[in-house]
KOLFIDO-675756 format. One line per 3 residues: number of its first residue (from 1); their letters; for each residue x, z, y of C-alpha. Coordinates in steps of 0.1 Angstrom, whole numbers, plus 5000, padded with zeros to 4 digits. Layout:
<nodes>
NUM = a = X Z Y  ...;
</nodes>
This chain:
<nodes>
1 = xxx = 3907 8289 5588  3921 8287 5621  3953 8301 5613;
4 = xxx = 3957 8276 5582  3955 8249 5609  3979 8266 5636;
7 = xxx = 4001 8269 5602  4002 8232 5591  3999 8220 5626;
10 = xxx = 4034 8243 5634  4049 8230 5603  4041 8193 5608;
13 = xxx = 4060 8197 5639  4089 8212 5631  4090 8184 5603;
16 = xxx = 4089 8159 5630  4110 8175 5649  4139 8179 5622;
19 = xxx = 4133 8139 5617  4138 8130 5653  4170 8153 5658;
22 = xxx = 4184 8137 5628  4181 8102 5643  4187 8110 5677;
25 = xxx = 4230 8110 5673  4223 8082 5650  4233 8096 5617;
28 = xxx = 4218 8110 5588  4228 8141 5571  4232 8143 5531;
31 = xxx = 4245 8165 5505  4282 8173 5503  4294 8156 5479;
34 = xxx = 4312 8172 5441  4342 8158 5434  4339 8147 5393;
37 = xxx = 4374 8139 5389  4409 8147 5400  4417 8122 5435;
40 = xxx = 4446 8109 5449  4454 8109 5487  4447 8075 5495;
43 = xxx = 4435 8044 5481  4456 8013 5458  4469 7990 5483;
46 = xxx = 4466 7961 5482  4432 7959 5473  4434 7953 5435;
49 = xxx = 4395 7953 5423  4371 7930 5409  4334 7941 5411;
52 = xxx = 4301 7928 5414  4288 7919 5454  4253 7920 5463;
55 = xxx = 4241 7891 5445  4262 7900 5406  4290 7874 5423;
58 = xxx = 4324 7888 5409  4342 7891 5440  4383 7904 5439;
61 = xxx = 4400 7928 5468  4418 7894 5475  4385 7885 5490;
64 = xxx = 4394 7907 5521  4419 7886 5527  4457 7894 5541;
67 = xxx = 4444 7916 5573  4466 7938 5600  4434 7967 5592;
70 = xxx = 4400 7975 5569  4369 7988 5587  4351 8003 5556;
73 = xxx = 4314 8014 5564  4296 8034 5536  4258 8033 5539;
76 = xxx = 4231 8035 5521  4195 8017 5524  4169 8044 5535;
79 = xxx = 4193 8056 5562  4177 8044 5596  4213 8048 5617;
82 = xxx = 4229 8027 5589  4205 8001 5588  4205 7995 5627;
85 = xxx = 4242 7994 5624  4241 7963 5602  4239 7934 5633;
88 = xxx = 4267 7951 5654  4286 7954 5625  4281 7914 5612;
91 = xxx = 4287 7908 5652  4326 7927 5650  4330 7912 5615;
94 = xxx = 4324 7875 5633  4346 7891 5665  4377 7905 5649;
97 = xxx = 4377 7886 5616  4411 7871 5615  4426 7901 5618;
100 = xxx = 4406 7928 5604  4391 7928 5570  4358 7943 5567;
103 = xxx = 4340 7962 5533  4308 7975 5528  4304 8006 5506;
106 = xxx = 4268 8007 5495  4258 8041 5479  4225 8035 5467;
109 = xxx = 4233 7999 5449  4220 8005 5417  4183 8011 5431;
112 = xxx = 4183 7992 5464  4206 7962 5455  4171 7941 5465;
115 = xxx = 4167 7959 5496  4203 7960 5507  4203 7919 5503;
118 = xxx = 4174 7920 5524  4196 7937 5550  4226 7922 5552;
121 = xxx = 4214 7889 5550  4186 7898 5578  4220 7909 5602;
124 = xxx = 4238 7881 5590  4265 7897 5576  4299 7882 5565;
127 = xxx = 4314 7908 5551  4314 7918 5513  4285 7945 5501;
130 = xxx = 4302 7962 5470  4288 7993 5449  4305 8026 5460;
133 = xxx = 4301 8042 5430  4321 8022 5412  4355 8043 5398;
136 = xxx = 4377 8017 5416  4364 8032 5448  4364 8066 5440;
139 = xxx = 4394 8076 5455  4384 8056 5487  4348 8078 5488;
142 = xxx = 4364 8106 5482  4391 8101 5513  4363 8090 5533;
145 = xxx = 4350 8124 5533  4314 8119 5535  4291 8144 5549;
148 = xxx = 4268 8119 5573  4257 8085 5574  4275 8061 5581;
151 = xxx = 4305 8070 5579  4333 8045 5586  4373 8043 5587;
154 = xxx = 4395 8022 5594  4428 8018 5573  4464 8000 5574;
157 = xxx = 4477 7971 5546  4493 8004 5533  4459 8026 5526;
160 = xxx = 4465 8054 5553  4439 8059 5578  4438 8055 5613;
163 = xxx = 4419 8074 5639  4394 8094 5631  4363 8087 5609;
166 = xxx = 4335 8068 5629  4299 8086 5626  4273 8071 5632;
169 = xxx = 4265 8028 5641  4276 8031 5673  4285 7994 5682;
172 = xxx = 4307 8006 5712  4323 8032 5684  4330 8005 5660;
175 = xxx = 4349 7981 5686  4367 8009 5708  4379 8021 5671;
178 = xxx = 4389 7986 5660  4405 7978 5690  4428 8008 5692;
181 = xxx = 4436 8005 5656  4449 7966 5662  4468 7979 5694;
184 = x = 4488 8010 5677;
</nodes>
């Protein structure tokens, strides 16, 4: 008996533990990710879409606007790091607007789209909340090379990408990235 309870009480915290060390560098690990079709290096440019936002409003790449750069952020709703991201990033998207178009990636739209409103309405976000599964965006997820969440790049009018690829919802990350991008 007492070595059932050392047992559970050893596994609870390495649980814990494992929880905490995920969240303590802000980002969230998940799967790698199988490529189901045949990608291209990088993105159509311009944006040439229309898709469904948040809300089942038909919203067109045009929507981003003529901008010198794209901070895309992929998240999804039950990552912690992503959702703490949110304000800072509605607070950039309000900063650097005229010159930088901004584009949510949302993984888990089809069973969150509720939750993820909830979210980026709570952070006041201006920026457009799209579906990254969608096959326009498959190239763009696939160049985004996603092993942790959030993941975020920033990209030129012509689709290449510049820097490196943000980790995490850094706020500081996110501006010192933007920033360098709009002075290259």
């Amino acid at each position: 008996m007492k070595f059932t309870k050392k047992l559970l009480a050893a596994l609870m915290i390495l649980a814990f533990a494992a929880v905490f060390a995920a969240c303590a560098d802000e980002t969230a690990a998940i799967p790698e990710l199988e490529p189901e079709a045949e990608y291209s290096d990088s993105p159509t440019f311009p944006f040439s879409f229309t898709v469904e936002d948040l809300h089942g409003n038909p919203v067109t790449g045009a929507s981003l606007g003529d901008r010198d750069i794209f901070f895309i952020y992929y998240w999804t709703t039950w990552c912690p790091a992503c959702v703490n991201g949110m304000p800072g990033l509605a607070e950039l998207a309000e900063e650097f607007g005229d010159r930088v178009g901004f584009l949510s990636l949302l993984g888990d739209f089809d069973t969150a789209r509720d939750t993820a409103i909830d979210i980026t309405e709570g952070a006041n976000a201006p920026f457009i909340t799209v579906d990254a599964q969608h096959p326009y965006f498959a190239d763009l997820v696939q160049l985004m090379q996603i092993r942790f969440l959030p993941t975020s790049i920033i990209i030129d009018a012509e689709g290449n990408i510049i820097g490196e690829h943000i980790v995490g919802s850094s706020t500081d990350a996110f501006r010192t990235a933007i920033e360098d991008a709009l002075n290259r």
